[in-house]
Each structure stands twice: as structure tokens, then as C-alpha cells.
C-alpha positions as CSV (number, residue, x, y, z in Angstrom):
1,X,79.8,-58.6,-12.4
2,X,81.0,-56.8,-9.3
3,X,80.4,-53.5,-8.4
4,X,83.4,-50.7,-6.7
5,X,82.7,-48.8,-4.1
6,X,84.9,-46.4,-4.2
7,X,85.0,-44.2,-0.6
8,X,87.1,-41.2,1.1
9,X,85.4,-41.2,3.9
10,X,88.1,-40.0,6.4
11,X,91.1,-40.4,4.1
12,X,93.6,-36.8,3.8
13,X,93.6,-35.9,0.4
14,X,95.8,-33.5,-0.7
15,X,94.8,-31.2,-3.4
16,X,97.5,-29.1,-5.7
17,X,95.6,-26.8,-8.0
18,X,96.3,-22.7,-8.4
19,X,92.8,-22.3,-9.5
20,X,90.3,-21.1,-6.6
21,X,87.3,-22.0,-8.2
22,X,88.8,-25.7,-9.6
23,X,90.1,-26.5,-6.4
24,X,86.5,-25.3,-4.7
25,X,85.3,-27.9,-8.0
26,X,87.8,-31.0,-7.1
27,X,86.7,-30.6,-2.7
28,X,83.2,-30.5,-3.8
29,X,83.3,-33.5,-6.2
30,X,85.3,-35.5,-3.8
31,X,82.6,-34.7,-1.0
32,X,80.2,-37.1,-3.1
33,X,82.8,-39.9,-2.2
34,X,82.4,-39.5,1.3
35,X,83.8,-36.9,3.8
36,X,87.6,-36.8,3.1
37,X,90.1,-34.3,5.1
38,X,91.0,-32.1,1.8
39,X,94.7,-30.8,2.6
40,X,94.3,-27.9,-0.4
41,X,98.1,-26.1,-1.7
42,X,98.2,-23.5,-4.4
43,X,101.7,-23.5,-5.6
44,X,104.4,-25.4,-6.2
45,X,106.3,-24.3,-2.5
46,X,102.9,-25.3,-0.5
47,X,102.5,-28.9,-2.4
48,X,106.3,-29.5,-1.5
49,X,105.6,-28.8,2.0
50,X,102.0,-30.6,2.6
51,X,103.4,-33.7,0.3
52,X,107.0,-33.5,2.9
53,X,105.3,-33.8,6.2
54,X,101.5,-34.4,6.3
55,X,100.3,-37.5,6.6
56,X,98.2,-38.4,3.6
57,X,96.5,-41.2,1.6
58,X,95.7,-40.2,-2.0
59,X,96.9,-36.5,-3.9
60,X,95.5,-34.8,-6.9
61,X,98.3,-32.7,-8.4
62,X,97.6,-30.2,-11.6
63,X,100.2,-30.9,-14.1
64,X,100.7,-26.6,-14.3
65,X,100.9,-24.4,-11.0
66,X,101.2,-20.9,-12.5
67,X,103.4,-21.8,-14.8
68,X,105.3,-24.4,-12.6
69,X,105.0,-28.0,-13.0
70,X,104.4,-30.6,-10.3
71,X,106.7,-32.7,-11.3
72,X,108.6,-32.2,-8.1
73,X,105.5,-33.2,-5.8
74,X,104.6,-36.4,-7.8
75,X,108.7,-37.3,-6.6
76,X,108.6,-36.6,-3.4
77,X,105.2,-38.6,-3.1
78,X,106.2,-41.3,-4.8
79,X,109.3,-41.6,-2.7
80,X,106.8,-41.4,0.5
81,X,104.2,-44.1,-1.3
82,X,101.7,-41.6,-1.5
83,X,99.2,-42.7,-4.6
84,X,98.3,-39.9,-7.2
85,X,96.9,-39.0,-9.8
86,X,97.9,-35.9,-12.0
87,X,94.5,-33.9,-13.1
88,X,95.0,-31.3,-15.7
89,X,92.5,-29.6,-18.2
């Protein structure tokens, strides 16, 4: 069997979540894969703009932003080849 290491040591990560405390939760957990350069947004407008024009290798996009999905994001990422994931609760 092989074993994953999975590291973000030095990767930008951007981070869409309107919750202070969850998005102080997701930069925390993703500190135990290394030290990543977190790129946090709280809204929908701020995602749009860090997922236009930063440079980035992985995003974590919650599906509701105050009551605005992040549908758009994931597009504009995805037309970029940014990977993500969508984390919701």
C-alpha cells in the first residue's frame, strides 16, 4: 500500500467563507498541511476579485455567502484551472 502525503506548504489558497470563526477553522486546519499563503474573501464581490487576478493553486469556496451562492467563483476558477473544492455545512 502507498501512503499520500498531502502538503501546502507554500501553495496560495484561497478561502471563500462569510463566517469569521469558520474561516479562522479552515486557515487553522490547513496550517496542519504545511504553511500555505491563505488568500481569505468574505463575500461573493471579494471571491470574484481574488479568484480574477491572484495567482492561486487550490480554493475552498462555501456553497452560501450570506445568502449568495458561489456558483459564480467556481466559473471563473474553472475557466482559470484553478482546482476546488466547495465546503458547506
Amino acid at each position: 500500500m502507498t501512503s499520500v502525503t498531502l502538503t501546502l506548504s507554500d501553495k496560495r489558497v484561497l478561502v471563500v467563507e462569510d463566517e469569521s470563526a469558520i474561516l479562522m477553522l479552515i486557515e487553522d486546519m490547513l496550517g496542519n498541511f504545511g504553511e500555505p499563503h491563505v488568500l481569505p474573501a468574505q463575500s461573493l464581490s471579494a471571491g470574484m476579485k481574488l479568484a480574477g487576478k491572484a495567482e492561486l493553486d487550490l480554493a475552498l469556496l462555501d456553497v452560501n455567502l450570506a445568502g449568495e451562492e458561489s456558483y459564480p467563483i467556481a466559473a471563473r476558477l474553472r475557466d482559470r484551472r484553478v482546482p476546488f473544492l466547495f465546503v458547506t455545512g
